[in-house]
N, C-alpha and C positions, 0 to 999 in steps of 0.2 A: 595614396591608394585611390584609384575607379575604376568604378564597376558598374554593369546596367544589369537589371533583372528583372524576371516577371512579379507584380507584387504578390501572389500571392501565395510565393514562393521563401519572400524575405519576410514576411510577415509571420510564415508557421515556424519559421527557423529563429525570429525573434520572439516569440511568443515561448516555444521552448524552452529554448537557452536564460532567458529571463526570468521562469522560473527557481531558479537556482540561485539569485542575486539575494542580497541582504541589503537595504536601502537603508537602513537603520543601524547598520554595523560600523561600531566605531572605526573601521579602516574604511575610507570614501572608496576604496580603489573595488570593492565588494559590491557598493550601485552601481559598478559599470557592469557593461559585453565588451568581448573584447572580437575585433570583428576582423578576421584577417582572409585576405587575398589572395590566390593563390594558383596559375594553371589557367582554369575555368571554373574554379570553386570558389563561394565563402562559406568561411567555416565562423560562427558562432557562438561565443564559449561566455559563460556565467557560473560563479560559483559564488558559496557564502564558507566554503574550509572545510562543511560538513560533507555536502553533494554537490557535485560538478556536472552541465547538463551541456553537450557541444552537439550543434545541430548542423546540417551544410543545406545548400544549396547551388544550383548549377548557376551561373553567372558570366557573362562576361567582362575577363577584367582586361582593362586597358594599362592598368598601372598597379601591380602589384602592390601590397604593403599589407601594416597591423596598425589599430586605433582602438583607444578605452572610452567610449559613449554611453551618456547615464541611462540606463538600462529601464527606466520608470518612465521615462521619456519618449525613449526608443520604444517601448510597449502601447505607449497611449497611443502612438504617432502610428503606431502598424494598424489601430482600430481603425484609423478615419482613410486612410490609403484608397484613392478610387483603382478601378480594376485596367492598372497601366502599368509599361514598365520604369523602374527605378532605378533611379540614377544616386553614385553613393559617392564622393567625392572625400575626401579626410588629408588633413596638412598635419604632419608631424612635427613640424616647428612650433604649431601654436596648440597642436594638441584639441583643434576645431573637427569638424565634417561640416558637411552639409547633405541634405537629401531632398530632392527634388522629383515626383511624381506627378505626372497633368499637369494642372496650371500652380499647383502647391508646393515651396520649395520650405526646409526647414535649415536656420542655421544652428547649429550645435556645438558647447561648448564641455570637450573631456578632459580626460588625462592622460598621462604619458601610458602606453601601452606598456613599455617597460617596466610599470611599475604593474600590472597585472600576475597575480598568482601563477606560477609555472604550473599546468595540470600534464605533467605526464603519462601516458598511455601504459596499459599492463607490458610490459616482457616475459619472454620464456613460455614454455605451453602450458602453463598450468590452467587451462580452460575446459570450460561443458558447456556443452550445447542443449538448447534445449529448445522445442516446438514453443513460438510467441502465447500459442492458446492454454499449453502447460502450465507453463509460467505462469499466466495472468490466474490462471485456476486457485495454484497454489497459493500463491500471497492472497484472493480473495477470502481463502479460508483459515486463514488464521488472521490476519491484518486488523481484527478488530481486538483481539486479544490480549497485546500488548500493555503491558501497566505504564500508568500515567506519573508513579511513583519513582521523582529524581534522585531520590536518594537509591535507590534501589537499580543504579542502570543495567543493570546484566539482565534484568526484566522489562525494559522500555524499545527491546526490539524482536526481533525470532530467529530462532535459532537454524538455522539451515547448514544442511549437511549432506555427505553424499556417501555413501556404504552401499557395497553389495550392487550393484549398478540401479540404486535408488537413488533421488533426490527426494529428502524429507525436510518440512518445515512444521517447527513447533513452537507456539508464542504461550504464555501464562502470566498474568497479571497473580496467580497466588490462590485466586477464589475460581478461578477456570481455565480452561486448557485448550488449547486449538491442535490439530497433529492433521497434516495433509503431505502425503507424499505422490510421487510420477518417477514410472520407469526411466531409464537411463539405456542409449544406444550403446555408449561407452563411457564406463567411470573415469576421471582421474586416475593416475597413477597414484596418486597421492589422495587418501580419503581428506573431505573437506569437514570443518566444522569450525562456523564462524556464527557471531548476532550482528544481524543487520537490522541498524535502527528502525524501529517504525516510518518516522520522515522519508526514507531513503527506501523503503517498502513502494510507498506511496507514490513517491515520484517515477519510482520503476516501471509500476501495473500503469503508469499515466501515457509513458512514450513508446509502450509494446506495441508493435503491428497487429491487424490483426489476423493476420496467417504470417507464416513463413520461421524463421529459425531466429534463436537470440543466441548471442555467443557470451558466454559470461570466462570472467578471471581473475583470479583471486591472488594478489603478489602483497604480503606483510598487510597493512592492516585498511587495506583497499579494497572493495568491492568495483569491477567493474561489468557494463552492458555496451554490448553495443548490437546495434539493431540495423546495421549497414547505414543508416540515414540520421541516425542518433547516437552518441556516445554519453554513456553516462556512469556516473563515480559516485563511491557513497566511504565516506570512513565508517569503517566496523567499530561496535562495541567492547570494549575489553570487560573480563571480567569470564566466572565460569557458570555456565547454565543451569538451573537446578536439578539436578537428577528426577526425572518423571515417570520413568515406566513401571514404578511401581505405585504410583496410585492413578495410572490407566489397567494396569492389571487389576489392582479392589476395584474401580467399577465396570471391567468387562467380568466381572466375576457375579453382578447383579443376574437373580431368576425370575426377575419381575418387569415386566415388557407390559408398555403398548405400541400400536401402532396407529400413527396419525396423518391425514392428511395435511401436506405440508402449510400447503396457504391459506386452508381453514383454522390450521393452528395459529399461524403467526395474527389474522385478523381476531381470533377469541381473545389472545393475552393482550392485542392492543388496546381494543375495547375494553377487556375488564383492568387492565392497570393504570386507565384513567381515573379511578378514586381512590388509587394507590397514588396518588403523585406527591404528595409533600410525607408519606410515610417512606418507609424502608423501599414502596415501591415492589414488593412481594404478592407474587402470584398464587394460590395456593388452589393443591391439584387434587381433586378426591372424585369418588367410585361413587355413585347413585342409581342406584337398579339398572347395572350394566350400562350406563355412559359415564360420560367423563365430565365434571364440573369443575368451573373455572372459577375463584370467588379473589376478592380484594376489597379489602376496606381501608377506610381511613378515619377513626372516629370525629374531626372537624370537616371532612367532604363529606364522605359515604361510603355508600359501598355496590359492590354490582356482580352478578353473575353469570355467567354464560354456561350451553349444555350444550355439549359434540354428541355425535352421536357416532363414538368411537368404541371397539370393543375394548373393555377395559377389562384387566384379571380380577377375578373376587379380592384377593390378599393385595390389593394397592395401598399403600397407606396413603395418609395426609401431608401431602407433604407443600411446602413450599420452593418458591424461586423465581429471583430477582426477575422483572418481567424485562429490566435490558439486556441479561446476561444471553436469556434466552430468545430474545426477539435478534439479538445480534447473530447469535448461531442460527436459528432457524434460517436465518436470511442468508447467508454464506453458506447455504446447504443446494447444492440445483440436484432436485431431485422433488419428485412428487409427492412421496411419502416419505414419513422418520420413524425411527424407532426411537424410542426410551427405554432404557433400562435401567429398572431401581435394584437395590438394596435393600435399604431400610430408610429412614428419614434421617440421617445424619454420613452417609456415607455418598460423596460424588457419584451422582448420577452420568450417564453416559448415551448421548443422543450423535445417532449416526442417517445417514438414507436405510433406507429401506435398498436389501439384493447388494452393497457395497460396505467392505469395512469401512473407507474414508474419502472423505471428511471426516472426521469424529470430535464431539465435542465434550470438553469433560467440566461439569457443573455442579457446583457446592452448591447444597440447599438450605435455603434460609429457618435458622431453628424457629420454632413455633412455641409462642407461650403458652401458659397455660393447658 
C-alpha cells in the first residue's frame, strides 16, 4: 500500500477510528487500525468486539492494499504531524509501514492485516434516519442515566425504540428515569426495540455532524451509524427492559408543582451540596414564606443553605434528593425553565422544561429521618 494525503485529513480519520481500539485487550490484534486503500480513499477501521468506529478520508493511492498498525502509536504520531501532506507506505511481507510527513518520517512495526476482525456493514433496509441534531438531543437526555450496575446489564444502557413514527429513548439506573423521544419522517416497517450500551451511546453523540442526516440500522444484535464520513457499530445488550410507564404515570399524576429557573437551580444545589459531600450527598427542598429553600448538611463538614426566589405552592412538603441525580437531569434539560412535580415525599418526583412534555426526568427522593 501508498498513499499521500493532506495531514489533517489522516489525522481526524485516526483520531476517530482509534477510539474504538482496546490496547490492553488480551488479543494484540485489538491495538491495531486497520488501514485499507482503496480507489481514492482510506478507510480506517478500530474495534475492541464491543464498538467498531471506520473513518475515511480522500487520498491518493498509488498502490492499493490493507495494513494492522498499533493504534496508540498511530494516535500520538497524528498529535505532532506538521501541517503537510502524508505519505503512508506499508509491506505486507513484513507486516511494517512507514509514514513520512516534512522532514519527519516514522518506521512502524504491525500485524498481519488478516488477522484483523471482519466488521461487516448492516444489509437489508432495515434503517431510520434521523436529523444529526435529533440524535445528538436524544442520547443527551438520557446518557447520564444509565446504571453502573454489571450484574444488572439490561440497565447499563437505553432502551431505544421506534412506534408510531416516534423514536424514543429511555435509560433507568432503578433510583431514576430519563424518557426522551423525536418525531420520525418514516418508521421501519418493523417497530425497533433494542438496549444500546451506555459506551456505545457515548461514542455515537462523539462522531455526529453537526447538521445533516444520520442513517442508523439495526440487523441481529448490531447497532449501526453511519454519518457519510464515519461508520460506526455498537453490540446491543441482551436482556429485557424493565417495564416503566407505570411509575412515570404515579409521578405525572403529582398536584404539587413549582417552577424554576433552570440555571439558577442547577447553581443553588451545586453550592448547597458541597457540605453534603461525604454524606448521602442529599439536597433537601422546603417552602419558607413563599420561596424555595435549599439546605444540606453533613454533621463532620456542615451545613449551608440557599433561598430562590421561586414561587413555591403553600402544600410543598420536605422533601429530599440526591444533589447528583438532579444536577445531572437539570443539565440534560435545554430549556430555561423546569417544572417539578411532587406527590408526596416518597413517591418519584417528575421534572420536565417548562411549555414541553420531554425531556422528562423521573427522581426518587431521598427518605428523611427523623
Amino acid at each position: 500500500m501508498k498513499l499521500t494525503c493532506p495531514s489533517a485529513a489522516i489525522i481526524a480519520a485516526l483520531r476517530t477510528a482509534g477510539r474504538a481500539t482496546s490496547p490492553r485487550a488480551t488479543m494484540p490484534i485489538l491495538g491495531m487500525l486497520l488501514l485499507d486503500a482503496s480507489g481514492n480513499t482510506l478507510r480506517v477501521a478500530g474495534t475492541d468486539l464491543e464498538i467498531g468506529l471506520e473513518a475515511s478520508c480522500a487520498a491518493t493511492v498509488t498502490e492499493p492494499g490493507r495494513a494492522a498498525l498499533p493504534a496508540k502509536l498511530l494516535m500520538e504520531i497524528a498529535t505532532t504531524l506538521p501541517d503537510a501532506p502524508v505519505t503512508l507506505e506499508t509491506h505486507p511481507e513484513t507486516s511494517s509501514g512507514m509514514l513520512a510527513c516534512d522532514t519527519v518520517k516514522f518506521e512502524l512495526q504491525g500485524m498481519s492485516a488478516e488477522d484483523f476482525p471482519d466488521l461487516p456493514g448492516p444489509d437489508g433496509d432495515t434503517t431510520l434516519r434521523l436529523q444529526a441534531d435529533a440524535l445528538r438531543t436524544l442520547i443527551q437526555s438520557v446518557a447520564y442515566a444509565p446504571s453502573t450496575d454489571e450484574t444488572r446489564p439490561f440497565l447499563t444502557g437505553a432502551l431505544l425504540t421506534t412506534q408510531d413514527s416516534v423514536t424514543r429513548m429511555v435509560a433507568t439506573d432503578g433510583a431514576r428515569l430519563a424518557i426522551a423521544s423525536t418525531p420520525l419522517a418514516g418508521a421501519p416497517a418493523t417497530p425497533w426495540s433494542m438496549i444500546v450500551p451506555k459506551h456505545g451511546l457515548t461514542e455515537l453523540m462523539r462522531i455526529l455532524p453537526t447538521t445533516g442526516e444520520v442513517v442508523l440500522a439495526h440487523v441481529g444484535t448490531t447497532l449501526f451509524a453511519n454519518t457519510g464520513t464515519v461508520q460506526f457499530r455498537t453490540r446491543l445488550i441482551a436482556g429485557e427492559f424493565p417495564t416503566y410507564q407505570q411509575v412515570v404515570d404515579r409521578a405525572m399524576s403529582g398536584t404539587i408543582e413549582l417552577i424554576a429557573d433552570r440555571a439558577a437551580l442547577i447553581r443553588a444545589v451545586r453550592r448547597v451540596a458541597i457540605t453534603s459531600e461525604h454524606s448521602a450527598k442529599a439536597v433537601k427542598f422546603a417552602a419558607d414564606n413563599g420561596a424555595l429553600v435549599l439546605t444540606a448538611n453533613a454533621p463532620a463538614v456542615g451545613s449551608a443553605s440557599e433561598r430562590l426566589a421561586v414561587q413555591v405552592p403553600e402544600n410543598l412538603p420536605v422533601i429530599a434528593f440526591k444533589a447528583g441525580f438532579l444536577l445531572e437531569a437539570l443539565e440534560a434539560m435545554n430549556a430555561t425553565e423546569v417544572r417539578l412535580t411532587l406527590q408526596d415525599t416518597i413517591t418519584p418526583a417528575l421534572l420536565r422544561p417548562v411549555g414541553r412534555p420531554e425531556p422528562m426526568a423521573v427522581i426518587a427522593p431521598v427518605r428523611l429521618l427523623g
